[in-house]
N, C-alpha and C positions, 0 to 999 in steps of 0.2 A: 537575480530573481527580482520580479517587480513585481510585488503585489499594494490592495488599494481599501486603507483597513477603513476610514471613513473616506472622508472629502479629496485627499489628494495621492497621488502614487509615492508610495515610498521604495528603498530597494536593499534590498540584503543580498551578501555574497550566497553564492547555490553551497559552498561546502558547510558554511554553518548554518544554514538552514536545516542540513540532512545530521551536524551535531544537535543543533536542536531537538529534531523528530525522536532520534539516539536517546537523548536526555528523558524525555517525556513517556516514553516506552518504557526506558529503566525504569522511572517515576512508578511510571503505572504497574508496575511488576512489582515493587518495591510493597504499594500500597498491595498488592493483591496478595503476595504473601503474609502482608501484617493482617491480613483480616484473613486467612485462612483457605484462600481461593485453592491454593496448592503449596507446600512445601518444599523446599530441596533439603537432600539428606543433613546438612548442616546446618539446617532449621526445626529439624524434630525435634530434638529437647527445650529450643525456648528459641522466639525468631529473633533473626541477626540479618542487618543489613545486606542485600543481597549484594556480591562482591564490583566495584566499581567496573572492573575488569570488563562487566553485562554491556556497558553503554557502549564501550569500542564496538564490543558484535554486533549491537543492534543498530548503529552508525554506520557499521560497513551494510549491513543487512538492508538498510534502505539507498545506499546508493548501487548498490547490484540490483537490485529492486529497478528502481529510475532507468539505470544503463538497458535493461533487458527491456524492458517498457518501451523504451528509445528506441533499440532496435528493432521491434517486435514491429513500433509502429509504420518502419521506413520498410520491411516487408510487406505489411499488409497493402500500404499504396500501389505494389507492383503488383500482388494479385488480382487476377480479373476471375468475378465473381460473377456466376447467372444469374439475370432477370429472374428466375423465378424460385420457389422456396416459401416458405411464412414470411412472412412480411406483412407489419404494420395488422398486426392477430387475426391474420386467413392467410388461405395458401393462394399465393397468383397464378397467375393463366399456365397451364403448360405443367402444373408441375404431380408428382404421382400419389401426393395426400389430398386429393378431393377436387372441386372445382371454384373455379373463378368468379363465383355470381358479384 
């Protein structure tokens, strides 16, 4: 993965990037239970750190994310799609919600 936070391109491996994303999502689950967002049953009587266990799921959860993404994208390429439809907020020539002015 190459990304370019100011001036020059830097590069991180793609699997801890998707630990990272994991990390930050736990994080933010973590904070949202502490302030009351929602509870799990082993936080109704007083909140407890939500179990480490979360960040593997949400780690695997964004690289099946990516993969389906991935593939989704290398179908769409092979679909061929009509000229007309909405597009660009009106409907073009030809098609059966209104006309082309």
């Amino acid at each position: 993965m190459v990304y370019r936070p100011l001036d020059r391109d830097r590069q991180m491996p793609l699997m801890l990037g998707f630990v990272l994303i994991g990390f930050f999502v736990w994080l933010a689950e973590n904070i949202a239970t502490f302030w009351g967002v929602w509870r799990y049953p082993n936080q109704l009587g007083a909140w407890s750190l939500v179990h480490v266990s979360k960040w593997s799921s949400w780690s695997l959860m964004v690289i099946m994310t990516f993969t389906i993404v991935a593939n989704l994208k290398h179908v769409k390429s092979k679909i061929h799609l009509a000229e007309r439809g909405w597009q660009n907020g009106r409907w073009s020539r030809g098609s059966p919600g209104g006309s082309a002015d």
